[in-house]
C-alpha angles and dihedrals in degrees: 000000000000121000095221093202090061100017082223114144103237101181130001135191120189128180083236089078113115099245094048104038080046100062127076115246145102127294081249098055095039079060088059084051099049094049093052093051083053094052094046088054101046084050090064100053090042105255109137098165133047145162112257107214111183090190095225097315121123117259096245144085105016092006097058100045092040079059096039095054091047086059091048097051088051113266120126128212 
């Protein structure tokens, strides 16, 4: 998660953290992962809301579940 007014990164999640490279499952399931560890985060530090900016890509497979796993884990976009 980026602050736009400042550019400056406030929370990250990566597939590279212990507990999710170290599970076995698909990329795609690894992107839900991922989303629920940032919301989690975000959670924490009080942010409930957020902007969700694919960057190009098509709003399916990991995005989406990247997407889909954030909403779960509470945040709203």
């Amino acid at each position: 998660m980026i602050d736009d007014v400042t550019g400056n990164t406030i929370i990250a999640a990566s597939s590279r953290e212990k507990e999710i490279a170290a599970a076995t499952a698909t990329k795609s399931e690894k992107a839900k992962m991922v989303g629920k560890s940032l919301a989690a985060k975000a959670l924490e530090k009080g942010i409930q809301t957020c902007a969700f900016d694919r960057g190009g890509y098509l709003y399916h497979g990991r995005v989406k579940e990247l997407a889909d796993g954030a909403r779960e884990g509470g945040l709203k976009f």
